[in-house]
N, C-alpha and C positions, 0 to 999 in steps of 0.2 A: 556182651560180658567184658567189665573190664580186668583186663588179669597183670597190668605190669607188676614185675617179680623184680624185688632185690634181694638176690642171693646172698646172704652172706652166714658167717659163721652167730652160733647164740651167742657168744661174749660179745661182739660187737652188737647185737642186737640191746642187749640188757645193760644194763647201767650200775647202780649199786646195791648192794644186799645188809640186810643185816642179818642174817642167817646164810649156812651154805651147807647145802649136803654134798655128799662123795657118793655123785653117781655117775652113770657112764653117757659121755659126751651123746647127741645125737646128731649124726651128721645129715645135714639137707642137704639135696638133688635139686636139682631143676628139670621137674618130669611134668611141665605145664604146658604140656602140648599135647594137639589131638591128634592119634593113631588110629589109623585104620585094623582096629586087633578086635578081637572077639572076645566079651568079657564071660565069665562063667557066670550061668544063672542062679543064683543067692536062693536066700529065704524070704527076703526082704520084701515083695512084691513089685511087678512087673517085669517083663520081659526084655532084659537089655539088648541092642542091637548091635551091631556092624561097628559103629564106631563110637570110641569111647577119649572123652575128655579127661586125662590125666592130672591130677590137684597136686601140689608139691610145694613146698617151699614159703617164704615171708610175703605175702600183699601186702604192697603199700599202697593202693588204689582199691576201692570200694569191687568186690566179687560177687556177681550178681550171675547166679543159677538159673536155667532156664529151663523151663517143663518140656520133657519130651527129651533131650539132652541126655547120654550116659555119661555119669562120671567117676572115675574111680580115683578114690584118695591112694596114693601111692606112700606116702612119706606125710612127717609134717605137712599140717598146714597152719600158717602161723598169720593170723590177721594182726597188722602192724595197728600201734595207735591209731585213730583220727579213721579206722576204716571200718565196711561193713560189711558182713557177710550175710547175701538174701539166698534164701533156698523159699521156693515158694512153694504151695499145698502142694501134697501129690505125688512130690518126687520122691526117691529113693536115691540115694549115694552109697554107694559101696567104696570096702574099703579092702584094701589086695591083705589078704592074712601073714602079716609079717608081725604080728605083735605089736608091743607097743612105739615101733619104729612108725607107723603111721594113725595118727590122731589130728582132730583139728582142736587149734588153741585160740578163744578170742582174748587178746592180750588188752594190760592195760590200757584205756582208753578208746580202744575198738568194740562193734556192738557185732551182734547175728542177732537176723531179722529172721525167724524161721518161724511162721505161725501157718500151721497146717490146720484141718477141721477136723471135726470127728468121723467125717465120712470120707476124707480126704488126708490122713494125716502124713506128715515126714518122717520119713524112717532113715535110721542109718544105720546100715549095716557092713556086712563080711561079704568078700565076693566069691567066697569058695561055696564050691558045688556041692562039701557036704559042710554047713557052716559049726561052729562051736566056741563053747566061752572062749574066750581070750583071741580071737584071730585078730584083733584090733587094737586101738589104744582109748579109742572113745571120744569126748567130747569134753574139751578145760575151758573155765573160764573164768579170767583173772579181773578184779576189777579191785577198786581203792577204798572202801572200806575199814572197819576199824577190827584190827585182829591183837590180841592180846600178848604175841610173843614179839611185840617192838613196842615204844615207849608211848603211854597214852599222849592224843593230840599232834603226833610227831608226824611225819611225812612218811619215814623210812618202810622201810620195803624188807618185805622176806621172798623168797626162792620157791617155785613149786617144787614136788620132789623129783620129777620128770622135765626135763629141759632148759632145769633154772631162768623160766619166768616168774616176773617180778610180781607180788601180789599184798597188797595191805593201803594202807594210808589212814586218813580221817574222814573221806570224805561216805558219811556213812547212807545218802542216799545216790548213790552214785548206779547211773543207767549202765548194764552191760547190754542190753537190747532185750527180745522176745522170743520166747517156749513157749510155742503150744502146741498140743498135740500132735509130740514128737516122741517117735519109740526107736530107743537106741537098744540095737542088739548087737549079741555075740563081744562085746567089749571087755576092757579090762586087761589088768595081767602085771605083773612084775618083775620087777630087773634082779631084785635083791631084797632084803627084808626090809630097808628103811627109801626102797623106791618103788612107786607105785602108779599107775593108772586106774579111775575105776570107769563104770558105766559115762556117770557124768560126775564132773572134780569140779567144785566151785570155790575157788580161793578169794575171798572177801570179799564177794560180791553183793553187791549195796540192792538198797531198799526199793530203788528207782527200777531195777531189773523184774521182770515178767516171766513164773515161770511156775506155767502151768496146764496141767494135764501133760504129763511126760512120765513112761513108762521106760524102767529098762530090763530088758527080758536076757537071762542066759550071758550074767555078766561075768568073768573070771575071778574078779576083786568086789569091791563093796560096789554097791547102783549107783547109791548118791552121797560124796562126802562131801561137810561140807565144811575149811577151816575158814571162821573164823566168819565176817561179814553181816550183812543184816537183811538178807534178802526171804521173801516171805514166800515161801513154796506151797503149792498145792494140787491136789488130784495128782498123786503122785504114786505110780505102781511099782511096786520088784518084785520080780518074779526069777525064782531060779538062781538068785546072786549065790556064787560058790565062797565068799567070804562075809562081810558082813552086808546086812540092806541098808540101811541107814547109819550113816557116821557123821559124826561131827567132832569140832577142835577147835583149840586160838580163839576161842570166847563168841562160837556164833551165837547171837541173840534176836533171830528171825525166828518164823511163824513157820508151823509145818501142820495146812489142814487136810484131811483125805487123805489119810495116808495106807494104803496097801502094801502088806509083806505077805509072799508065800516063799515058803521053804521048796527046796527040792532034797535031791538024795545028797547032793554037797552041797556043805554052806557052815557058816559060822553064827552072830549072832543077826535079829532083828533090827536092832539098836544097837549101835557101840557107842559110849556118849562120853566124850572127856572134856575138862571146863577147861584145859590148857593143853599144849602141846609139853608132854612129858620128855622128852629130847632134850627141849631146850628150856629157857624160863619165864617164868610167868610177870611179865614185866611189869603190866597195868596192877596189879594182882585180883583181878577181878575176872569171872570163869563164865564160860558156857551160860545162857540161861535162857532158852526159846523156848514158847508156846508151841504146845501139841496138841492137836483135836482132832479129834473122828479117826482114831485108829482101829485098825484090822491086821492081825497078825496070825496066819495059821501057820505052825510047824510039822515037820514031821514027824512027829512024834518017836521021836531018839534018843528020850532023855537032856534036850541040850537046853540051854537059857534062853528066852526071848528078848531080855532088854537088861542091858550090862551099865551102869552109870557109875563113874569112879570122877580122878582125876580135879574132885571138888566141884564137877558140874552141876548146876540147879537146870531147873526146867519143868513148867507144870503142866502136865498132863490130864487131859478132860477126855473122858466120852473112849473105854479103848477096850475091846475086845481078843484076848489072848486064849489060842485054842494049840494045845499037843502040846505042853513041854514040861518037863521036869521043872524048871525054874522060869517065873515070870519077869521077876524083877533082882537081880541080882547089886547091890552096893557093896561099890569099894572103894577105899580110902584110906585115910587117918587122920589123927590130929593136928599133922603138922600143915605142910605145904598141900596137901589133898582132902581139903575138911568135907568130903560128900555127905557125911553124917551132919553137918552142921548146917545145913541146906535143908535138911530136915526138919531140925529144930526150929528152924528160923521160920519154915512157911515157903521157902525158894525153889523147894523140892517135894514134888506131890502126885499125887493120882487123884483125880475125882473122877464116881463113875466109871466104873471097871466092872468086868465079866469074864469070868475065869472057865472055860473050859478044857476039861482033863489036863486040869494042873494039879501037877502035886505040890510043887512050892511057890509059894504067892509071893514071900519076902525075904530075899537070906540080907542076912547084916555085916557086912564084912568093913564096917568103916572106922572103928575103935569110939564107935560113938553107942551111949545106949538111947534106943527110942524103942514105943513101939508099931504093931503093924498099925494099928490105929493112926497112929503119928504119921504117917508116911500113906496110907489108901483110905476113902472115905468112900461111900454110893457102894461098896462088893455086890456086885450082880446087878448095877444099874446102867449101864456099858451098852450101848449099843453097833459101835463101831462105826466101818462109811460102809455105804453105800455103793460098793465099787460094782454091782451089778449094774447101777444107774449110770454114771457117773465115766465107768470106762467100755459101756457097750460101741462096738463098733470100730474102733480104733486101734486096743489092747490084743495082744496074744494071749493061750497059757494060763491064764486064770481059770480056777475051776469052778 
């Protein structure tokens, strides 16, 4: 395993921004060394032993995992450009429950190589003995991609909300490495209302990136955001997320097929969908617009919304089954800077194929646009969903 560490602070790591939030500094340790300490038994599966490999701090040399090995994320882990991060099948990585003080981040330029099997897959989790959302920070990963809150074609760069890593560019098939059959638990969580962690944060990560069959179970924030990027996601499960499941921003226009939501007793929406980052502005001025297929959404049946689309986002939706909620499809907007109704009109924004059980509202209209439900859902009751029985046997938690 190669592990040289260059300690040093994030300013000096990161370079320039065209965005900057005001969030709270994170300081890295140098705790990449092995102790002879006793790690608590997780949820996570297998048995950890005697001694455990402590993760911390910036790799500037490729970090390569090895089966059988315990290791526990202490703090940051930050893979520098040009590096790699291997976790092979099988393993488990815990992570010590300090919140969002420890996360691994594959930064611009650097991949994770983590491609587990369905009978063998990678898990990350919490290393507390009784585990729960948020004991971690999760799993970032920044690559150069084309996001809509810096100027189309430009190089420039924005800020993740957590750690001010750099995340954007043009390069829209740009490789961050390989997801499979990987379930991230107990993650997520936030510092403050405009800083966040979720399950898995993917900031502009390009088309060249692989990621799939990856489940996050019992996450404190949303499972999978994604701002901005073009990367094509699939077999992809949440379970349990206490905010939203699915998020997106900054203009992602990647593909999301298989998609599975199950609600627990907390959580927000299924879908939270926004075509720009409302913070700041919308510079390319062009929004959100990825392909959806084979979705599965069951709620709890609490009265709350399945799938919230504002912010002037498009995106057409095939093939989706929505079960327990008061609202399926919520739109919001207006006619100014947030046209979502006009995404409508246009054809950019749609349902085909849907299957509505114990919903009581199919369509609320909140965009200053008129259409009607017609305009916006075509197939009512042709909807099949995915196949997450097939598709995440053996691998997944928590599904019912």
């Amino acid at each position: 395993m190669k592990n040289k560490l260059l300690i040093v602070g994030l300013a000096a790591v990161l370079m320039t921004a065209c965005e900057s939030k005001d969030t709270p500094e994170i300081v890295i340790n140098d705790n990449s060394v092995t102790n002879n300490t006793t790690i608590n038994e997780g949820d996570g599966g297998g048995d950890p032993g005697d001694t455990v490999v402590n993760l911390s701090g910036v790799y500037t040399e490729d970090l390569t995992l090895e089966s059988g090995v315990d290791y526990l994320i202490t703090g940051p882990v930050l893979m520098a450009d040009g590096t790699t991060l291997t976790i092979p099948a099988g393993l488990t990585v815990r992570a010590q429950p300090v919140g969002v003080n420890a996360y691994i981040a594959i930064q611009q330029g650097a991949r994770i190589n983590a491609s587990g099997t369905g009978t063998n897959p990678i898990v990350l989790t919490s290393n507390s003995s009784s585990p729960s959302a948020g004991d971690w920070g999760g799993l970032v990963i920044c690559g150069r991609a084309s996001i809509n809150s810096t100027a189309a074609g430009s190089t420039d760069t924005a800020t993740s909300e957590v750690g001010g890593l750099s995340y954007g560019g043009n390069v829209d098939n740009d490789n961050s490495g390989t997801l499979e059959y990987v379930r991230i638990e107990y993650a997520g969580g936030a510092i403050d209302g405009n800083a966040e962690l979720n399950g898995l944060s993917m900031y502009a990560v390009g088309s060249g990136t692989t990621v799939d069959f990856v489940q996050i179970f019992e996450g404190s924030d949303d499972g999978v955001e994604f701002f901005g990027g073009t990367v094509n996601a699939s077999h992809i499960a949440v379970v349990n997320a206490e905010d939203d499941s699915i998020d997106w921003t900054e203009g992602f226009t990647g593909t999301l097929t298989n998609i599975y939501v199950q609600h627990g007793a907390s959580h927000d929406k299924a879908f939270e969908c926004d075509g720009y980052n409302t913070d700041f502005s919308n510079e390319t001025g062009t929004y959100s617009a990825p392909t959806v297929t084979n979705v599965t959404v069951i709620g709890a049946n609490d009265g709350s919304e399945a799938i919230r689309l504002r912010a002037g986002t498009q995106g057409i939706f095939t093939n989706v089954v929505i079960t327990d909620f008061d609202e399926a499809f919520d739109l919001d907007g207006d006619t100014g800077d947030n046209p979502t109704g006009q995404g409508v009109l246009d054809g950019l924004l749609s349902v085909t194929d849907v299957t509505f059980n114990n919903v009581t509202t199919k369509l609320k209209n909140d965009t200053g646009y008129t259409f009607t439900e017609a305009d916006f859902i075509s197939g009512d009751g042709n909807g099949t969903g995915t196949d997450v029985a097939s598709w995440g046997a053996g691998w997944t938690v928590g599904i019912n």
